[in-house]
Backbone bond lengths (Angstrom), bond angles and torsions (degrees), N, CA, C in turn:
res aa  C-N    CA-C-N  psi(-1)  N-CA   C-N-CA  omega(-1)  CA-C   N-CA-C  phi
1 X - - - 1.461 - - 1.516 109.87 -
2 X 1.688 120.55 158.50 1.248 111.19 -172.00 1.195 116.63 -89.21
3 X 1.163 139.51 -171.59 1.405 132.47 165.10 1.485 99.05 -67.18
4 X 1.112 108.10 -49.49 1.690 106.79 -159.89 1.630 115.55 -52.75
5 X 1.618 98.91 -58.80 1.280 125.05 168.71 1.592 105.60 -32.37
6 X 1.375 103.74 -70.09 1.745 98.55 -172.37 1.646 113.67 -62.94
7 X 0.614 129.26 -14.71 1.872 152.96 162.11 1.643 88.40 -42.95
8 X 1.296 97.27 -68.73 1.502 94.67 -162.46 1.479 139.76 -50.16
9 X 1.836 84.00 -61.07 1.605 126.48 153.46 1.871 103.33 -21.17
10 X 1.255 94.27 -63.96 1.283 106.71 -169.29 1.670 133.84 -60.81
11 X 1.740 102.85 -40.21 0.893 116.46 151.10 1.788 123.94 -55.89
12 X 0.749 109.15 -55.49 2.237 126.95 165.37 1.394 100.66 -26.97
13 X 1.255 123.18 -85.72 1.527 150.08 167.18 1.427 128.27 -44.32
14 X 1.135 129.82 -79.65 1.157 123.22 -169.90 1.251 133.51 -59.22
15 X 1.091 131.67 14.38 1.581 143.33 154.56 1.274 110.27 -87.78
16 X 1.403 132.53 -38.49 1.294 158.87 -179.45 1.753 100.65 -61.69
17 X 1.185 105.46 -69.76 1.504 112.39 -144.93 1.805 98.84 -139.06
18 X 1.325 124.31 53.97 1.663 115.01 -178.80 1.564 101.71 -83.21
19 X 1.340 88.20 152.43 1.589 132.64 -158.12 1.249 105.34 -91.16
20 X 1.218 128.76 141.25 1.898 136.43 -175.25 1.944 94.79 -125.52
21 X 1.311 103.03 34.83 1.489 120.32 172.41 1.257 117.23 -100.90
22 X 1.880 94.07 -69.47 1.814 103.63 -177.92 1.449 101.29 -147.27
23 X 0.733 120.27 -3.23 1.465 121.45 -176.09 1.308 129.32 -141.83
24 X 1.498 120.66 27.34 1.454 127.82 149.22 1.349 127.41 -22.20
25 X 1.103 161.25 48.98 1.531 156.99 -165.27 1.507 96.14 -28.75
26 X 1.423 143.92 144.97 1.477 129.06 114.64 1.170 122.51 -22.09
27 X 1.385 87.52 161.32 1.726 90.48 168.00 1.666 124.66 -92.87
28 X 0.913 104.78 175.87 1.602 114.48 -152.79 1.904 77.24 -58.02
29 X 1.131 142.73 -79.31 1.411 138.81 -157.09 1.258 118.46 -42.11
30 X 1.692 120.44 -36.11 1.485 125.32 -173.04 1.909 98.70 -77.63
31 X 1.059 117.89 -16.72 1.237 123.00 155.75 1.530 151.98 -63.52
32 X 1.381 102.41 -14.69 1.281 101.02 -179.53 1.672 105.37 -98.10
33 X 1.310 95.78 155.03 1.219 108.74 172.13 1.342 144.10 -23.45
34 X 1.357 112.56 -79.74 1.618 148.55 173.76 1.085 88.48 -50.30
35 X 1.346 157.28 -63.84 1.144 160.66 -115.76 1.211 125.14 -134.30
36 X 1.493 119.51 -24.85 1.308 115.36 157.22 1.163 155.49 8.05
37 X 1.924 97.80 -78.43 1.428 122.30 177.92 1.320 102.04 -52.56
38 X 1.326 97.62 -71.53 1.527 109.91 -160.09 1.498 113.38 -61.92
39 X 1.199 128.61 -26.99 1.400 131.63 150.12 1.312 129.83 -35.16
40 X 1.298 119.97 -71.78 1.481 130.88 166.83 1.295 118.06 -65.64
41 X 1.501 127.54 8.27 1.259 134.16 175.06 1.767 108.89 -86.90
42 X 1.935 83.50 -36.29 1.691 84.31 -171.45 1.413 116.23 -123.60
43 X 1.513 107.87 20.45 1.488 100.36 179.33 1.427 107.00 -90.70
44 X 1.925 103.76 138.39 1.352 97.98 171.05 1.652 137.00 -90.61
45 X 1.466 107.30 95.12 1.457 107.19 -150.75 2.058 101.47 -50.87
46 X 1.160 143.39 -32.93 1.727 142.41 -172.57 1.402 105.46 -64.53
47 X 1.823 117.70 -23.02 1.527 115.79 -173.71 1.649 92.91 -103.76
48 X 1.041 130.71 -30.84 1.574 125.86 152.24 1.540 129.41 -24.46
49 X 1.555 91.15 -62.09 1.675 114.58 178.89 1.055 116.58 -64.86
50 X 1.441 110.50 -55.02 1.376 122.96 172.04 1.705 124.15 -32.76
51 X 2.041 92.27 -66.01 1.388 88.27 176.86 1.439 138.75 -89.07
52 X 1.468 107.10 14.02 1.400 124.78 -179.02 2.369 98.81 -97.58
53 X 1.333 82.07 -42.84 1.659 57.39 174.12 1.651 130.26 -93.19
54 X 1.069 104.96 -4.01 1.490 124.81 148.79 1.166 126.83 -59.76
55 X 0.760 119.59 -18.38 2.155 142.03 148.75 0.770 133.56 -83.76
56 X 1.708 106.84 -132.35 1.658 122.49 163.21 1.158 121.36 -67.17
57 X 0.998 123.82 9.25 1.343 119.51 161.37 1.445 135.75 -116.97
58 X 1.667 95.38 -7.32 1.619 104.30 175.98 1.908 91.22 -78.97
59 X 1.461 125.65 -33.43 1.577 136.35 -166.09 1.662 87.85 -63.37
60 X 0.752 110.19 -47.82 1.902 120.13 179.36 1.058 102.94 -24.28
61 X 1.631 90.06 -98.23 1.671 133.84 -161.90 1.541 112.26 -61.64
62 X 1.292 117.01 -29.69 1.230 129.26 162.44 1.542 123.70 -51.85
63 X 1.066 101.24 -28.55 2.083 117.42 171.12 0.820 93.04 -74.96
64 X 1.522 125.58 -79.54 1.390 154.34 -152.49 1.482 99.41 -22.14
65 X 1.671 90.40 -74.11 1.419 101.36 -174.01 1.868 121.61 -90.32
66 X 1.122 96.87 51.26 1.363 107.87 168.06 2.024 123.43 -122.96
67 X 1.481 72.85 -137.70 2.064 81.09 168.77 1.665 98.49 -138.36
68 X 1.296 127.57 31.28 1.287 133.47 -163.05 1.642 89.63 -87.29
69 X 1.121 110.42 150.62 1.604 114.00 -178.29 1.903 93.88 -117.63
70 X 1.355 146.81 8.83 1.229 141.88 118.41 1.289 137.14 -8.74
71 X 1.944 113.55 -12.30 1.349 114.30 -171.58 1.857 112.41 -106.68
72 X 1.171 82.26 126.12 2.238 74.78 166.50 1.450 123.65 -55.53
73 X 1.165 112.49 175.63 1.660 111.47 -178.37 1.778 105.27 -64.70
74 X 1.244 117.17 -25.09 1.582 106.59 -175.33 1.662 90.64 -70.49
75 X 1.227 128.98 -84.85 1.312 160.65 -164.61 1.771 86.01 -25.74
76 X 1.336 140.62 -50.04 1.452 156.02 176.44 1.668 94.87 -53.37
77 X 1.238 112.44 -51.02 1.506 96.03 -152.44 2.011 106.24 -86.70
78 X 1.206 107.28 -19.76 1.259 144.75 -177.30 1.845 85.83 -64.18
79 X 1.193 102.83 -73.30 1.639 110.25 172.24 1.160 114.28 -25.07
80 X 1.905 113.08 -58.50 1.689 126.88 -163.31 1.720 101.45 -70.82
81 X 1.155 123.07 -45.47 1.270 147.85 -178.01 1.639 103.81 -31.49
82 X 1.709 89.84 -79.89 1.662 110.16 -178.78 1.394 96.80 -51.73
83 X 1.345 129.26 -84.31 1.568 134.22 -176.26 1.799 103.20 -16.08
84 X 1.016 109.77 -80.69 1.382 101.65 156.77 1.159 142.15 4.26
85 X 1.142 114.25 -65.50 1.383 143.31 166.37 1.456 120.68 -57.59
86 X 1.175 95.14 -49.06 1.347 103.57 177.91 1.391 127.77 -98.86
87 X 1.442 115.34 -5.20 1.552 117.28 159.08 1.648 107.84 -94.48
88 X 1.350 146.77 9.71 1.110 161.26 150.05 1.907 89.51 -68.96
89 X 1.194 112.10 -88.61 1.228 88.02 -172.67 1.464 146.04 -40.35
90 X 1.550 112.70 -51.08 1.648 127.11 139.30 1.097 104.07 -14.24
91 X 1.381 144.79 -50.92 1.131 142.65 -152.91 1.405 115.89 -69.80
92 X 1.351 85.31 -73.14 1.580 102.50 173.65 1.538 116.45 -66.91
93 X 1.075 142.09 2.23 1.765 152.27 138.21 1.368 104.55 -59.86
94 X 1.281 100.16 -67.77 1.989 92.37 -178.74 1.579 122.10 -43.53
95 X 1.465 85.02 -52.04 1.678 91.53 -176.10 1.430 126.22 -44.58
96 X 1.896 100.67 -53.63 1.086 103.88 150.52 1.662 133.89 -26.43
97 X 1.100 95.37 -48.50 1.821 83.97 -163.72 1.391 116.60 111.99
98 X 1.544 138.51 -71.84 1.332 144.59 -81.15 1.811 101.65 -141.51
99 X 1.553 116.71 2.89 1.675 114.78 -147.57 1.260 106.33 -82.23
100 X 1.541 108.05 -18.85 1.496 122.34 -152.17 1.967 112.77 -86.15
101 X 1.046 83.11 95.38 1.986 97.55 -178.93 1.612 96.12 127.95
102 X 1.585 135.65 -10.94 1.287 129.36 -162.68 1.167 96.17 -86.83
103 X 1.316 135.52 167.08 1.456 162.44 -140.24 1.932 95.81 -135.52
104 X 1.214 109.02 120.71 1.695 107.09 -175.38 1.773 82.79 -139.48
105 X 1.454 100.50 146.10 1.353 121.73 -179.44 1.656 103.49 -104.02
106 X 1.348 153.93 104.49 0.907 140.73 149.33 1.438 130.48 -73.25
107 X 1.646 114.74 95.89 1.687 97.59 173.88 1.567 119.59 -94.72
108 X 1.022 84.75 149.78 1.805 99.60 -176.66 1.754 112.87 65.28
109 X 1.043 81.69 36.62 1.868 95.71 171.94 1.366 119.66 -52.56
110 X 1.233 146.70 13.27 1.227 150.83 150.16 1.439 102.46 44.79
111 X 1.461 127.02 -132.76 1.538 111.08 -162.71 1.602 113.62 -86.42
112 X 1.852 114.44 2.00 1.462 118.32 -159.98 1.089 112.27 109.43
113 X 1.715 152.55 -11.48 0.873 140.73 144.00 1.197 114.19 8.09
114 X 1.337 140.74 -119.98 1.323 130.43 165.34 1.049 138.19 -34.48
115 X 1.367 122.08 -45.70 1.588 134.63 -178.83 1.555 109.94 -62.51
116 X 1.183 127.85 -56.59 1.762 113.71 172.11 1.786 115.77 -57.45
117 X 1.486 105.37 -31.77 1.608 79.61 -173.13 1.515 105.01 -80.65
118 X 1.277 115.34 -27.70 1.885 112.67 177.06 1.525 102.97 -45.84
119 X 1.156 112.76 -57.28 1.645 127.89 179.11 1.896 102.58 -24.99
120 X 1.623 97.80 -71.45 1.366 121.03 -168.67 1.619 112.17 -65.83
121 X 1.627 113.25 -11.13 1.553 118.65 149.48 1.218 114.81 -73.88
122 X 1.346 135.21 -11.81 1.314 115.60 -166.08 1.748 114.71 112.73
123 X 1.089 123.51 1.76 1.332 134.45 -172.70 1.258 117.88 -101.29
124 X 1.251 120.40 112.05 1.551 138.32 -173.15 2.074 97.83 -74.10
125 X 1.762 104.47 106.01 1.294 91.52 -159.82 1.945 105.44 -114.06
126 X 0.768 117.76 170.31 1.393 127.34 165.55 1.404 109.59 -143.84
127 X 1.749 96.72 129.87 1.396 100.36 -162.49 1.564 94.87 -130.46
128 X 1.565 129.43 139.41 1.271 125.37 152.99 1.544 121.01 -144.03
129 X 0.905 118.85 144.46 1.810 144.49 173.39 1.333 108.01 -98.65
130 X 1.865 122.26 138.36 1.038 112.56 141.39 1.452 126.04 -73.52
131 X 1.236 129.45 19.34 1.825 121.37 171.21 1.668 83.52 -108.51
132 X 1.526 104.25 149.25 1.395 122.71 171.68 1.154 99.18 -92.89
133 X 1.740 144.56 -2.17 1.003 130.02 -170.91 1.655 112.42 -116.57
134 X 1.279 103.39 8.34 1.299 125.61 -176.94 1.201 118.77 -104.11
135 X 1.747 110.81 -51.59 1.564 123.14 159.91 1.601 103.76 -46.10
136 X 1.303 111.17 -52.07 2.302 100.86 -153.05 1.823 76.72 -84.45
137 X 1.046 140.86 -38.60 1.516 108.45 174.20 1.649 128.92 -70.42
138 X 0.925 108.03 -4.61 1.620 112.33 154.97 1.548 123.02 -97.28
139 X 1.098 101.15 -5.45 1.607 124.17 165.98 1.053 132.90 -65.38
140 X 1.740 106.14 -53.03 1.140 133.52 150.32 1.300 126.65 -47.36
141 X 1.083 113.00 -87.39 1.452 129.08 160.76 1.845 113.29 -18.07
142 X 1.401 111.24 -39.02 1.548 99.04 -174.32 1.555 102.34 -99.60
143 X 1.752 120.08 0.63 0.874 125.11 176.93 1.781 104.31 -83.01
144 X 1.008 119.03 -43.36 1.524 128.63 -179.64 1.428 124.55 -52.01
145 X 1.680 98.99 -42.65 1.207 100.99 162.96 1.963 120.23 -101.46
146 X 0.888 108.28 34.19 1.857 121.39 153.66 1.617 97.36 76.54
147 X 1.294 121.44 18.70 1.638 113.06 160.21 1.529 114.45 -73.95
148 X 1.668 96.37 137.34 1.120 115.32 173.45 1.758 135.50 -112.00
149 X 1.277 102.59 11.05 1.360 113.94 -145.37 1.535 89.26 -138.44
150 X 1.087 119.25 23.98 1.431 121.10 164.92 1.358 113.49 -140.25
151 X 1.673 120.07 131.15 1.358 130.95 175.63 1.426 107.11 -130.08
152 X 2.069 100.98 121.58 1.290 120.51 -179.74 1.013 91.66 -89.93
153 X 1.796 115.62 176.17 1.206 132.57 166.67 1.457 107.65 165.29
154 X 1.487 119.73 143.46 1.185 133.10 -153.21 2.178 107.48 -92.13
155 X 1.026 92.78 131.75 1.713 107.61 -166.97 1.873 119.24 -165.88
156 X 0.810 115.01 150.61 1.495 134.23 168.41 1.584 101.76 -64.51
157 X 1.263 122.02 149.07 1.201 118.58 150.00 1.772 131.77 -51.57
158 X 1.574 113.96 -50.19 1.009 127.85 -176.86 1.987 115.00 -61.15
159 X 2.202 104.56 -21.52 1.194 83.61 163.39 1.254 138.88 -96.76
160 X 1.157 104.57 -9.75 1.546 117.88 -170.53 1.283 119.60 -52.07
161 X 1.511 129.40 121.78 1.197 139.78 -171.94 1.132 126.54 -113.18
162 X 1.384 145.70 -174.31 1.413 144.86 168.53 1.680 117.80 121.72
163 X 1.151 118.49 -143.19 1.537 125.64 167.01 1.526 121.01 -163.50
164 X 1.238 114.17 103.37 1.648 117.89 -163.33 1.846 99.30 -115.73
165 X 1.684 82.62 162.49 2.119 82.97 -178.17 1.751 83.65 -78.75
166 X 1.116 112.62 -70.99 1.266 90.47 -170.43 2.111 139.47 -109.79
167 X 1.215 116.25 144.66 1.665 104.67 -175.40 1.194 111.35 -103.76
168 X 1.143 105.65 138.50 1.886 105.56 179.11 1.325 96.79 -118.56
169 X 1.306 115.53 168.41 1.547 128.46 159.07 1.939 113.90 -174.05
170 X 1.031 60.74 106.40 2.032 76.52 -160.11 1.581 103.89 -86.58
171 X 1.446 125.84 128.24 1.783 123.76 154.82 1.384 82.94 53.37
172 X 1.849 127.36 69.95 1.587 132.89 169.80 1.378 95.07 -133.36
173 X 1.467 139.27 -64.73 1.320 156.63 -127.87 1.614 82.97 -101.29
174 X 0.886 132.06 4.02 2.189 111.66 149.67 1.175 104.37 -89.13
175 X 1.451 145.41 11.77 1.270 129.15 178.67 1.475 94.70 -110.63
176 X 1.598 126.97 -13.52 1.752 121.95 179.51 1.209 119.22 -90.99
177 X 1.197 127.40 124.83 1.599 132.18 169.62 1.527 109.63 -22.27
178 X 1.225 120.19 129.51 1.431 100.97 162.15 1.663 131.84 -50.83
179 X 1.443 125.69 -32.99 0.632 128.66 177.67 2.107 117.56 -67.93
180 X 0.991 101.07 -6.47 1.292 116.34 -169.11 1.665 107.99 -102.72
181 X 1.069 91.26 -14.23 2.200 118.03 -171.92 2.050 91.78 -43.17
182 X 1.048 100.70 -80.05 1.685 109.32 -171.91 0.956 125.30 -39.06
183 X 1.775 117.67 -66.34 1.360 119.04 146.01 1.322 133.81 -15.15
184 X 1.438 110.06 -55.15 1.721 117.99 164.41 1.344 117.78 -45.80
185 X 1.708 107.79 -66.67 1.303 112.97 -171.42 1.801 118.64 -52.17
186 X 1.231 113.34 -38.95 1.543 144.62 -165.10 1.684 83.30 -70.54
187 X 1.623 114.44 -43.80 1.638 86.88 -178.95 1.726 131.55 -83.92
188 X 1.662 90.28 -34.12 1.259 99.25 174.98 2.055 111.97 -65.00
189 X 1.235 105.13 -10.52 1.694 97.98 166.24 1.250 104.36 -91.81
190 X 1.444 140.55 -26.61 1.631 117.00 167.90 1.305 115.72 -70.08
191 X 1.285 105.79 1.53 2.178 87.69 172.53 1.715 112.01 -111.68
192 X 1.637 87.27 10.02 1.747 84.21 172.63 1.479 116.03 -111.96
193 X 1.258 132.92 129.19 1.152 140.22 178.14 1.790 100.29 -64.52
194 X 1.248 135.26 -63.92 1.323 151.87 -146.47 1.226 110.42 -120.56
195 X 1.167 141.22 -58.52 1.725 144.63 -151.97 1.723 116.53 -144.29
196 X 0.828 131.50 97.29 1.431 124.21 141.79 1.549 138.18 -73.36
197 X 1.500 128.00 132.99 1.693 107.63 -165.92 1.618 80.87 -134.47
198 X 1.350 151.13 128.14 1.386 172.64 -100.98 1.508 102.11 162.36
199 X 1.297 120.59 137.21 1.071 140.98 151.28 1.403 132.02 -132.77
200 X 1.602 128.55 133.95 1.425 109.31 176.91 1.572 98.44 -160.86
201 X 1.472 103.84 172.37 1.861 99.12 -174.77 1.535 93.35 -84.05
202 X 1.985 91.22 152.68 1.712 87.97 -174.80 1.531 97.54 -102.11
203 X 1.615 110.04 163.18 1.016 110.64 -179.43 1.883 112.38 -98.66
204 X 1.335 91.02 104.05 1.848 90.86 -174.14 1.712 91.63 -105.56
205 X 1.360 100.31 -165.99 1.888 105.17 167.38 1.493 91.80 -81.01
206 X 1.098 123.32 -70.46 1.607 111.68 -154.47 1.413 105.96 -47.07
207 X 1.421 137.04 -50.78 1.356 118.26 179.70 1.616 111.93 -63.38
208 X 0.973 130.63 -60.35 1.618 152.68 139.95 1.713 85.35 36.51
209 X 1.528 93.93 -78.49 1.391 115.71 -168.57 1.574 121.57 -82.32
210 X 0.943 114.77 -26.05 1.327 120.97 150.13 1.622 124.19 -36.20
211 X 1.409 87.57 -61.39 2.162 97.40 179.03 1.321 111.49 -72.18
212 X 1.644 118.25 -25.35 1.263 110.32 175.91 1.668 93.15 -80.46
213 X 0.567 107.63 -67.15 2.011 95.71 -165.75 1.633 87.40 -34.89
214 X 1.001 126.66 -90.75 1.758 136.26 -169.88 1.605 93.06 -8.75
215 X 1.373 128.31 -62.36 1.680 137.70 -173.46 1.489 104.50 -41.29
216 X 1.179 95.57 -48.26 1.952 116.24 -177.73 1.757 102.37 -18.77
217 X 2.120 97.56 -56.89 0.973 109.24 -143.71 2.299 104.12 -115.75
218 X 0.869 96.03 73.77 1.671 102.86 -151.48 1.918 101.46 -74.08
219 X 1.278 114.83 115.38 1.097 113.37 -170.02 1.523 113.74 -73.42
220 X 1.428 108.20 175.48 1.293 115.51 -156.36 1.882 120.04 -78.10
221 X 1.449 88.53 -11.54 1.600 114.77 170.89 0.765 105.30 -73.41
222 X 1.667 137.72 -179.58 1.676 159.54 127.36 1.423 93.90 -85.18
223 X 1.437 94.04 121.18 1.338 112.01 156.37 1.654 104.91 -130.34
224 X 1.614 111.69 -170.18 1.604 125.43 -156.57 1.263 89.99 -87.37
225 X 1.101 117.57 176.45 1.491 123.44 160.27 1.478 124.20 -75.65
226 X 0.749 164.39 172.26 2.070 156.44 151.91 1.594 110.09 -110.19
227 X 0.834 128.74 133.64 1.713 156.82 131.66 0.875 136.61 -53.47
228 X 1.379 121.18 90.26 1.740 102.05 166.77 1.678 106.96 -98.76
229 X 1.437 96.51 177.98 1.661 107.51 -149.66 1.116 110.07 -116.96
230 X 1.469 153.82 106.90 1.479 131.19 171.56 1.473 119.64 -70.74
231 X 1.495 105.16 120.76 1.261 100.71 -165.54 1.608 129.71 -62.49
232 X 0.878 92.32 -20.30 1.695 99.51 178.55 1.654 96.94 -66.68
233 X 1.158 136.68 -40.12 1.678 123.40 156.66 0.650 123.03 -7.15
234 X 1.602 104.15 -70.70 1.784 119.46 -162.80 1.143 99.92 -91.30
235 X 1.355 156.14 -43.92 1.864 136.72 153.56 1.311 107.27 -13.86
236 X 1.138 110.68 -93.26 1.376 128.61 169.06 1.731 114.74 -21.52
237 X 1.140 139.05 -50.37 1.026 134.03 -164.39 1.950 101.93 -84.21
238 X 1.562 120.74 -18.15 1.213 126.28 -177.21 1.022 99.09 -76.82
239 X 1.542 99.67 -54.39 1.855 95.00 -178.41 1.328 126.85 -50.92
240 X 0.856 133.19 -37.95 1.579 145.36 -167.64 1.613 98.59 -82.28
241 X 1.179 129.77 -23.53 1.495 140.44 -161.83 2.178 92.03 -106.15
242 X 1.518 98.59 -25.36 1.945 95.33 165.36 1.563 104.65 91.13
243 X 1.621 87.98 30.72 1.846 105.60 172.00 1.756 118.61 -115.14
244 X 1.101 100.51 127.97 1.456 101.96 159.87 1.290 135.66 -114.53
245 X 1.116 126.48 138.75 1.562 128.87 -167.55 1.715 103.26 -88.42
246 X 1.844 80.70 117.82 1.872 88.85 172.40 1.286 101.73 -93.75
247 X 1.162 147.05 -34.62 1.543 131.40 -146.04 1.506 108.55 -141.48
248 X 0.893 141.70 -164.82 1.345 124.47 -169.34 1.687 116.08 165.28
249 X 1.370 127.02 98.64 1.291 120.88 -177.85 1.757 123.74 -104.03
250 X 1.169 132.45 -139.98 1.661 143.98 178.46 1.430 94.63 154.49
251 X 1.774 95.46 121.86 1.486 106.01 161.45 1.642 106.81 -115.27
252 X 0.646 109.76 165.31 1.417 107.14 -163.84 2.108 108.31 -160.07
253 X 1.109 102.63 97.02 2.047 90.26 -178.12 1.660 100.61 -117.30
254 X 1.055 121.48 -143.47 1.572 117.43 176.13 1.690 115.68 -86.26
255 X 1.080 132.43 -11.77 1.477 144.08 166.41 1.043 135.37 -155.07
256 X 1.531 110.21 41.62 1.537 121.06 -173.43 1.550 93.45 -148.44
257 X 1.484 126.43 129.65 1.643 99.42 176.48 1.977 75.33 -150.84
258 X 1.729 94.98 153.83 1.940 91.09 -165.08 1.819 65.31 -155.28
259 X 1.882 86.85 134.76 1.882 87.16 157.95 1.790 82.03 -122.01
260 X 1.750 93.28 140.82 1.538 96.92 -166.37 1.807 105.12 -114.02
261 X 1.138 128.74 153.59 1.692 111.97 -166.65 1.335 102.17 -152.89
262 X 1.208 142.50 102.30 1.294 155.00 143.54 1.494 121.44 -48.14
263 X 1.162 123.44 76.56 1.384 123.22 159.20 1.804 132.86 -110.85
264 X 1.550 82.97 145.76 1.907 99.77 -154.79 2.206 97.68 -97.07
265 X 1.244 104.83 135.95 1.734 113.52 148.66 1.382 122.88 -21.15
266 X 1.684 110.03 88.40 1.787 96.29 162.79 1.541 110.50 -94.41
């Protein structure tokens, strides 16, 4: 797509329908001027998240990520995007071979997207969200269809504990400060024995500028804030944590963009 083109797109949409991908606007308050500093000094982005997807935003994302025909053309492609994402990963599990009896940590598992079909490979899973209304609907959902081998339950990223072969955390790291990026990564590699698979939007210029134009136009909702990530962060933060990245993807559609990174225990 062109620059211009997505300019446009963007302008059309994003008042309408903003994205918890790449282009979340703040809200009208984290915006003003005068107030800024001291704003972003003290807002707590986890009680943000919390209470936006415990709402209007679990009513959202809950379409989003379904087969609900409730969604606009942004909200659709956002759909194709994530899906994306997450049959790339599938992928590379299957290929493997090996998931079936392994222990996978899902954080910020949203409705099960990933976490029920790992389940339905054979993968003994643990899944948690900070929205409680996100966890029992993926709860549900893996309850409906007769999985047994998966336990949701509602949590922060930062508490979740234990020791799994593998950690995922898919379309999570736009809700963390950048400055908070490493820390994250550094934790989700102490609860993996074997594999970590991370995803988050990267921060290049073209997206860069993208979210600022998107800000331009701040929809009529509250939504979270978004993050993008410089990737060399998150390299860097595996490494130091005694990870290396085997595999490595980018999905990219007109308002969904995920650089996705699979790295294994040296």
């Amino acid at each position: 797509m062109k620059i211009s083109s997505a300019f446009a797109a963007l302008a059309a949409t994003i008042a309408v329908a903003p994205t918890a991908i790449a282009f979340s606007p703040a809200p009208r308050s984290a915006i003003t001027a005068n107030a800024a500093t001291a704003l972003f000094s003290t807002v707590d982005d986890k009680a943000e998240v919390r209470e936006y997807f415990n709402n209007e935003g679990f009513n959202r994302w809950n379409k989003i990520y379904s087969d609900s025909d409730e969604v606009n053309t942004v909200q659709l492609d956002i759909r194709d995007g994530h899906g994306q994402t997450i049959q790339k990963i599938l992928n590379w599990i299957s290929d493997d071979g090996d998931i079936k009896g392994k222990t996978v940590c899902d954080c910020g598992c949203g409705v099960g997207s990933l976490a029920i079909p790992l389940a339905q490979m054979g993968a003994k899973i643990s899944a948690s969200d900070i929205s409680d209304a996100m966890s029992k609907e993926a709860e549900s959902r893996a309850k409906s269809m007769g999985i047994r081998n998966a336990k949701f339950y509602t949590s922060d990223l930062e508490s979740v504990k234990g020791k799994y072969n593998t950690v995922t955390c898919v379309d999570v790291a736009i809700h963390y400060p950048s400055d908070k990026m490493a820390e994250m990564v550094g934790h989700l590699c102490s609860l993996s024995s074997e594999r970590v698979i991370i995803s988050f939007a990267p921060k290049t210029w073209y997206y860069s500028l993208l979210k600022k134009f998107g800000e331009l136009f701040p929809g009529p909702s509250k939504t979270t804030r978004a993050y993008l990530h410089e990737e060399r962060v998150v390299r860097d933060a595996l490494k130091k944590a005694g990870f290396e990245v085997a595999r490595e993807e980018m999905t990219g559609t007109n308002f969904y963009f995920s650089r996705l990174l699979e790295a294994k225990r040296v």
